[in-house]
N, C-alpha and C positions, 0 to 999 in steps of 0.2 A: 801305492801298492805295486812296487817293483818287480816283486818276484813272479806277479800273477796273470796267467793269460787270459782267464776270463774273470772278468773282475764281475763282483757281485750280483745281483738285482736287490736294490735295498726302497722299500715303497716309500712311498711321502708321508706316511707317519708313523714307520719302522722307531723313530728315535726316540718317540715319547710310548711304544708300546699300543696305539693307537686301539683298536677294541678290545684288545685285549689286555690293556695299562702292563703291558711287561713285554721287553725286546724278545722276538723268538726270529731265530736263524732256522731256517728250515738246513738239510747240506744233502745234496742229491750224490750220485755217484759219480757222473759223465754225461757228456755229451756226445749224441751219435752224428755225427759232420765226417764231410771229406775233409783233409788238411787245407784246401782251396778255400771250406770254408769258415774257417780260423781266423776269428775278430774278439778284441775286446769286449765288446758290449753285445758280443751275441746273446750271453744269457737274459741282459734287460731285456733283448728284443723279442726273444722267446716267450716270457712274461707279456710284452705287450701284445705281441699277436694271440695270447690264448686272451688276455684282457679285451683284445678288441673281436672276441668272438668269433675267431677264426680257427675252428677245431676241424680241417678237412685231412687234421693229419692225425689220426685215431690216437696216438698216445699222447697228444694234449692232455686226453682226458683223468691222467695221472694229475693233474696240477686240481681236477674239480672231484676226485674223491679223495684228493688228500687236505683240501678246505672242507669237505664237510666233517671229516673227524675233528676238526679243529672248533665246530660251531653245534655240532651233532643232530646237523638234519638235511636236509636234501636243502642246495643250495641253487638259485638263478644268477642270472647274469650281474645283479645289481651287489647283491651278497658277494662276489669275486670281488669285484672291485674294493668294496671294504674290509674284505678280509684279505687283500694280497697288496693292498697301502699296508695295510698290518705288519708287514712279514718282510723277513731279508729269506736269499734265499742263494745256494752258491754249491757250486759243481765242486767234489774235492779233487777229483784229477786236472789234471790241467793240462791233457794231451787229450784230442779227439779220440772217439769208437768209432769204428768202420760200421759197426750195427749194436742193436739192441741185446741184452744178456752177453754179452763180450768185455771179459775183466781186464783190467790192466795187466804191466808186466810188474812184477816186484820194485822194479824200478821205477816204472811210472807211479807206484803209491809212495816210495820212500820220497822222490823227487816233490808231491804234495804238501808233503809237512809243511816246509818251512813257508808254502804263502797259504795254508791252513789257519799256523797260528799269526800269520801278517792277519788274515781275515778275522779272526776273532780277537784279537787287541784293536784293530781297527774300529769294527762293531761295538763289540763288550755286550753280547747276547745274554740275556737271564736265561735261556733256556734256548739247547740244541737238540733237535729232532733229526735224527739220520734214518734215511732212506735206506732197509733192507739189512738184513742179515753179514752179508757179505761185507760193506761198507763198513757196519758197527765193528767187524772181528778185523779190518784194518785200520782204525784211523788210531793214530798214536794215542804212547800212554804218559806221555811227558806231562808234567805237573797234572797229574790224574789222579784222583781217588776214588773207588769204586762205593758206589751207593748202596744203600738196601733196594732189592728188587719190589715192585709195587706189584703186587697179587690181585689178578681180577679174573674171576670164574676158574681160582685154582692153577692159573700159569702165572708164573715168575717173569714180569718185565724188568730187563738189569737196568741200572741208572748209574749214573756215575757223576763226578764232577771234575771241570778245568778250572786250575786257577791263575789268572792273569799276570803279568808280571805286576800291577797296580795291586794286584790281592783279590781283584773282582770274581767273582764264583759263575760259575758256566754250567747250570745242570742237565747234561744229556740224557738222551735215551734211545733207542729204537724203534722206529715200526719194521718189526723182524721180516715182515710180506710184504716188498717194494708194493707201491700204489697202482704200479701197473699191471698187474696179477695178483691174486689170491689175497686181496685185499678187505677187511671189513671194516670198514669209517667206522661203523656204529660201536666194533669193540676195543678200537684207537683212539675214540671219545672216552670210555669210559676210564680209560688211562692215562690218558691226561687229566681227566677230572680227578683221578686218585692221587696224581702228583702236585694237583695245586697248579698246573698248569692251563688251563684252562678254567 
């Protein structure tokens, strides 16, 4: 993965689909780091320290309401573990945020593409879930086809799908309310369960 500054977080049994029997790439926005702190394997290590129970940094706690819309109930320590082996999970920018709600520059989202799609031919995700509104209306539309929207309590979720250079099918979606605000697991459950995804 050449092109990529923070390479993945892929769990130990992401490849077989693990409780979920289907590969899901979760794809967050950014990471908030000073340039100082700019390592490959920061995003594993991120994973491990909310895995190893150390949430004294209040927005961990995006990582444990965005597992429980994936299992649809209030989630404990042990339930993390099983469900984030489950899961790949992977930043699209590939330059650090100075803070929290601070977007890239145009250029820093065009500069993503290309270890985007490195990451997703690498993977070959059955199913992409992006973090927030703002991320869905930039991540590229290169070999994309837009899906029918999954309707639950009357709103329109878009979906779409990537196809690989193998031919393999990618079907995304959005939770439109990043996990770290204005979030409801219980109604991001229900949408996945309408897409087969869950």
């Amino acid at each position: 993965m050449s092109n990529i500054t923070f390479r993945p977080y892929v769990g130990t049994n992401y490849s077989t689909g693990g409780i979920f029997e289907k590969r899901i790439l979760t794809l967050g926005e950014s990471h908030y780091c000073d340039e100082s702190e700019v390592y490959e394997n920061l995003t594993y290590d991120v994973l491990q320290k909310y895995l190893n129970h150390d949430v004294s940094e209040g927005w961990m706690n995006t990582f444990r309401k965005f597992e429980r819309a994936l299992v649809g109930r209030i989630t404990d320590e042990s339930d993390s573990k099983r469900i984030w082996d489950s899961l790949a999970f992977y930043n699209f920018l590939q330059v650090p945020m100075g803070d929290a709600r601070i977007a890239g520059t145009k250029e820093d989202y065009e500069a993503a593409v290309e270890p985007f799609f490195e990451v997703l031919n690498q993977l070959e995700p059955d199913y992409l879930i992006v973090w927030g509104k703002r991320l869905w209306s930039k991540i590229p539309d290169v070999n994309w086809t837009n899906g029918k929207p999954v309707v639950v309590d009357g709103y329109p979720n878009p979906t779409g799908t990537y196809t690989l250079a193998n031919g393999h099918a990618v079907i995304a979606t959005p939770v439109y309310h990043h996990p770290s605000a204005g979030f409801s697991w219980e109604y991001c459950y229900r949408v996945f369960q309408a897409m087969g995804l869950v």
